[in-house]
C-alpha positions as CSV (number, residue, x, y, z in Angstrom):
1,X,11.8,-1.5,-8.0
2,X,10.0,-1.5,-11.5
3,X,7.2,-1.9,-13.1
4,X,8.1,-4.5,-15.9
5,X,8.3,-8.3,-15.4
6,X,12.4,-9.3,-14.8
7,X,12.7,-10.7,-18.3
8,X,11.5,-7.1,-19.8
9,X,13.8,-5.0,-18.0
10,X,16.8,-3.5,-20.0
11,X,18.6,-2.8,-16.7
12,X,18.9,-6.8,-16.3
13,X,21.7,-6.3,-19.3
14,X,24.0,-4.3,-17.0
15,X,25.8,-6.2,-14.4
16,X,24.1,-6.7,-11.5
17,X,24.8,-6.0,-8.0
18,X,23.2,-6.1,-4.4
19,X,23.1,-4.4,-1.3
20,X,23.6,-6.5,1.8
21,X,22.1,-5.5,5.0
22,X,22.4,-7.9,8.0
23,X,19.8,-7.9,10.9
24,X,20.7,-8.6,14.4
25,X,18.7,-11.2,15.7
26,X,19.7,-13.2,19.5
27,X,17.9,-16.4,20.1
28,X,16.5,-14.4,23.3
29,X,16.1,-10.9,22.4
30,X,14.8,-10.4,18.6
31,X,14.1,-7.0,17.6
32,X,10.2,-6.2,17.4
33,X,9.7,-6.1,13.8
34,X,8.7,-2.6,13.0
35,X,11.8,-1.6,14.9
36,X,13.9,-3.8,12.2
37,X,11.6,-2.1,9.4
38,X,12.6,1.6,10.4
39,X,15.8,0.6,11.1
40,X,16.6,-1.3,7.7
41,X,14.9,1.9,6.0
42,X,17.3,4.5,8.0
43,X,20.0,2.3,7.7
44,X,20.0,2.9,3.4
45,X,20.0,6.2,4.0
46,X,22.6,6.6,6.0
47,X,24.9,4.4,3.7
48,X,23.7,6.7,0.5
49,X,24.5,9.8,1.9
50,X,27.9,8.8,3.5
51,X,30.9,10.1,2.1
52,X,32.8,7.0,1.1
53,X,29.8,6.5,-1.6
54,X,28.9,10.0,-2.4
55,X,32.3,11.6,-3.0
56,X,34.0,11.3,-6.3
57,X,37.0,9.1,-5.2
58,X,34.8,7.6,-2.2
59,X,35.7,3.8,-1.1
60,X,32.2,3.2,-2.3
61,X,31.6,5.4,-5.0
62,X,32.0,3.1,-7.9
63,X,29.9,0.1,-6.3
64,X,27.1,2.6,-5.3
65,X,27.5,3.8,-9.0
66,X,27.0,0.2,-10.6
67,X,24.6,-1.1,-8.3
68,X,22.2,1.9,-9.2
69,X,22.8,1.4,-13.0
70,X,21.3,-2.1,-12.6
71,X,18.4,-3.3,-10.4
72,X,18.0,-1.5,-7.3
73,X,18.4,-5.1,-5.2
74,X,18.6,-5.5,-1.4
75,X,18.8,-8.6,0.5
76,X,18.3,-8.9,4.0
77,X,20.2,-11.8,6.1
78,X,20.1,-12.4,10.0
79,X,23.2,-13.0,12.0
80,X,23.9,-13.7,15.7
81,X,26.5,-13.8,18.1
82,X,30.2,-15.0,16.2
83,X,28.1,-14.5,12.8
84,X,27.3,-10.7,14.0
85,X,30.6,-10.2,15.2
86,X,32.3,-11.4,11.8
87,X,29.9,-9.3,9.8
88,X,30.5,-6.5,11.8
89,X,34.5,-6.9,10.9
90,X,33.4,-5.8,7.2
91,X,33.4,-2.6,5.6
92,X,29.9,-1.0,6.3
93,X,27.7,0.8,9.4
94,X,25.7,-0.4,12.0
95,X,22.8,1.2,12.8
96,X,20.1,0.9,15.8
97,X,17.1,1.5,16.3
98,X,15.2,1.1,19.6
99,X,17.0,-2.3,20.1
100,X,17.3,-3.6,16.1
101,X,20.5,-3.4,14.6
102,X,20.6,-3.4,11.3
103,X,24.7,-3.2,9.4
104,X,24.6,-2.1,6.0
105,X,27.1,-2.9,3.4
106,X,28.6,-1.3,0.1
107,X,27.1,-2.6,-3.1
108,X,28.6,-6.1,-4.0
109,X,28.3,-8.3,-7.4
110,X,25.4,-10.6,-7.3
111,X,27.2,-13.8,-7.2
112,X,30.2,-12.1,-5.2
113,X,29.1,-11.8,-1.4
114,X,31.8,-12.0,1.4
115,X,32.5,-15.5,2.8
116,X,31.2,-13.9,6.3
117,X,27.9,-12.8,4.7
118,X,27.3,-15.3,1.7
119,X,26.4,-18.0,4.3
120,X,24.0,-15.9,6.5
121,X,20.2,-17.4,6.5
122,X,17.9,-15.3,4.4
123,X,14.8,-17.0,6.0
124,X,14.0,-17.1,9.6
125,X,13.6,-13.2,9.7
126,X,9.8,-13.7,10.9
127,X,9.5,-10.7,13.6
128,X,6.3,-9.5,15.3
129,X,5.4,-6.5,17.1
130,X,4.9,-7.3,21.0
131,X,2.3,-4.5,20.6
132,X,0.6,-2.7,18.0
133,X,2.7,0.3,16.7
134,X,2.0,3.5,18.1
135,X,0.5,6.3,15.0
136,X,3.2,7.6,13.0
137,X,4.3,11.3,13.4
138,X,2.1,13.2,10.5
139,X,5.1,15.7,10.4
140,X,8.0,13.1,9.5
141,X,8.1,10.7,6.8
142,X,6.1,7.5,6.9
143,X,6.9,4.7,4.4
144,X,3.5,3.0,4.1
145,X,3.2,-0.6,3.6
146,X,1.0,-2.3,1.1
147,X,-1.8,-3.9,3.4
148,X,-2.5,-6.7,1.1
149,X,0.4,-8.1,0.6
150,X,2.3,-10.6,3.2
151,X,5.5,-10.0,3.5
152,X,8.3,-11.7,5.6
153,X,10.3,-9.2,7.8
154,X,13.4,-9.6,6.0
155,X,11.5,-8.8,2.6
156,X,9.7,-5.8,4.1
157,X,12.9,-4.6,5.2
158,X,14.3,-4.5,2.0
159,X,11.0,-2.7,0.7
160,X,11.0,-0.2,3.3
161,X,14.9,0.4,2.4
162,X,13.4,0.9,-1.5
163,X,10.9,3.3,-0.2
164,X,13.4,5.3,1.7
165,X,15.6,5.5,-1.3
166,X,12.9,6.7,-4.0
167,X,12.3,9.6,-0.8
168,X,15.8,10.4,-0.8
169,X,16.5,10.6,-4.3
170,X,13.1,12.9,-4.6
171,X,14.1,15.2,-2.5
172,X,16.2,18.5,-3.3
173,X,19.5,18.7,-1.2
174,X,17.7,21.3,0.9
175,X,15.6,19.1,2.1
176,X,18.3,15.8,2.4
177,X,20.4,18.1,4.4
178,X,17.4,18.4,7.1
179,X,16.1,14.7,7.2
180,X,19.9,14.5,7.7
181,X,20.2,16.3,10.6
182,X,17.1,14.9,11.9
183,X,19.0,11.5,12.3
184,X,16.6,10.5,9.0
185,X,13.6,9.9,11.6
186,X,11.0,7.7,10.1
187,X,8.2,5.6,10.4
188,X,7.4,2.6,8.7
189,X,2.8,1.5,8.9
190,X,0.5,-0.6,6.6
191,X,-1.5,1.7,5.6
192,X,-5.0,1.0,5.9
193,X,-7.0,-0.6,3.0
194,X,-8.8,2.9,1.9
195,X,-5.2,4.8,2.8
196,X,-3.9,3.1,0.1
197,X,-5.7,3.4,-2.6
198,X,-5.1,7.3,-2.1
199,X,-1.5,6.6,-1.6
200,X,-0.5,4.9,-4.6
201,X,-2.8,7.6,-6.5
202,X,-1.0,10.6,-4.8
203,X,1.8,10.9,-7.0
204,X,4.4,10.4,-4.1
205,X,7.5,7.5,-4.7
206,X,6.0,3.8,-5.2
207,X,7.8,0.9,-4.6
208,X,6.9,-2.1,-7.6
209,X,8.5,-4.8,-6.6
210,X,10.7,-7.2,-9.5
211,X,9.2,-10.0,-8.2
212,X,12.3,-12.2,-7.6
213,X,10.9,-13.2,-4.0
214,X,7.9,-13.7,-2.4
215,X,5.3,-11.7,-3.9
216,X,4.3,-10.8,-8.0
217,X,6.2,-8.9,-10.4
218,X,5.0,-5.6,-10.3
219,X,3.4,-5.4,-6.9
220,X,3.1,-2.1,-5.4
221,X,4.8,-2.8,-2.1
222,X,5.7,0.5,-0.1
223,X,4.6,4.2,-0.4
224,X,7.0,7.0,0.4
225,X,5.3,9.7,2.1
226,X,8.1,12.5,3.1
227,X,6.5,15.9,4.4
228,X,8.4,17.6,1.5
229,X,6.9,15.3,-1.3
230,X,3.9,15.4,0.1
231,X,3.5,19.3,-0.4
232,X,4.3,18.9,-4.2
233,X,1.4,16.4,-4.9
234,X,-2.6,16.3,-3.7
235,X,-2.8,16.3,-0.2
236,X,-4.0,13.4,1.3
């Protein structure tokens, strides 16, 4: 999440850290990918407003500390059956969505991933939606997807789980404590071409990707639209 080419960034002199999430996915039953998007993006949130990572002498606390003071990284990897199972012995939280599960782990060094996660595929997460995604609910938050941009499912869950941290660190605990409450309901849409352009002019949360994977440095990737930001910038 930046704006400046990797080799620019002063944040790539602090150590550097990731967060692992680790998508469910059964040779039979794969999750429909927008399920996996939401999911990943709740998923985040639920991990960054826990207590082991929030509280001063949390279990996570430190990790969460020095993964922020760095690049904000997230890698997605796919697991099944024994894999799942192993992963799932870890420290972390699963959580579901319709049918995706999605576990989330504290912050680890780049180069210093679990044994049971480290060999996980990061490719393969190609999901598609059986059917079209039904219109997002105008009075929730909607992470909205860059429509020009191709994306494989486990990179766009790693930008939706951006999105839904630039939200969450937006927001005034007021309005944390409800989203909160609200099981941090969400949608995740590409945005239609026009949409946008009006997004990523709104002055809500943009996600510019570093450009390690898949796409450019400095791609505008996801657009965080929470009800609450949205009333403190142009209405759209």
């Amino acid at each position: 999440m930046t704006s400046s080419p990797a080799s620019e960034d002063p944040r790539d002199s602090a150590p550097q850290f990731v967060l692992p999430l680790v998508v469910r996915m059964e040779r039979a039953d794969p999750p429909a990918r927008t399920d996996a998007l939401e999911t990943a993006a709740r998923a985040v949130l639920v991990l960054l407003s826990d207590e082991r990572a929030t509280a001063e002498d949390g279990a996570w606390t430190q990790a969460v500390r020095d993964w922020q003071d760095a690049r904000i990284r997230k890698v997605v990897r796919r697991a099944r059956g024994g894999e799942w199972r192993k992963a799932s012995g870890l420290p972390g939280i699963t959580v579901t969505g319709a049918a995706a599960e999605v576990r989330v782990f504290p912050p680890v060094p780049l180069d210093g991933w679990p044994k049971e996660l480290v060999k996980l595929q990061v490719s393969g997460t190609d999901l598609d939606d059986p059917e079209p995604p039904a219109a997002p609910d105008p009075a929730r938050p909607v992470l909205w997807l860059n429509p020009e941009l191709e994306m494989s499912a486990g990179k766009a869950m790693a930008q939706a789980g951006h999105g839904a941290q630039l939200a969450w660190w937006a927001l005034d605990g007021e309005a944390r404590t409800a989203w909160r409450e609200d099981g941090f309901a969400l949608s995740v849409r590409t945005a239609a071409p026009q949409r946008w352009a009006e997004l990523t002019t709104s002055g809500l949360p943009v996600v510019r990707d570093a450009g390690f994977t898949e796409i450019a440095p400095g791609s505008c990737t996801v657009v965080a639209d929470h009800p609450s930001l949205r009333n403190c910038h142009t209405r759209l």
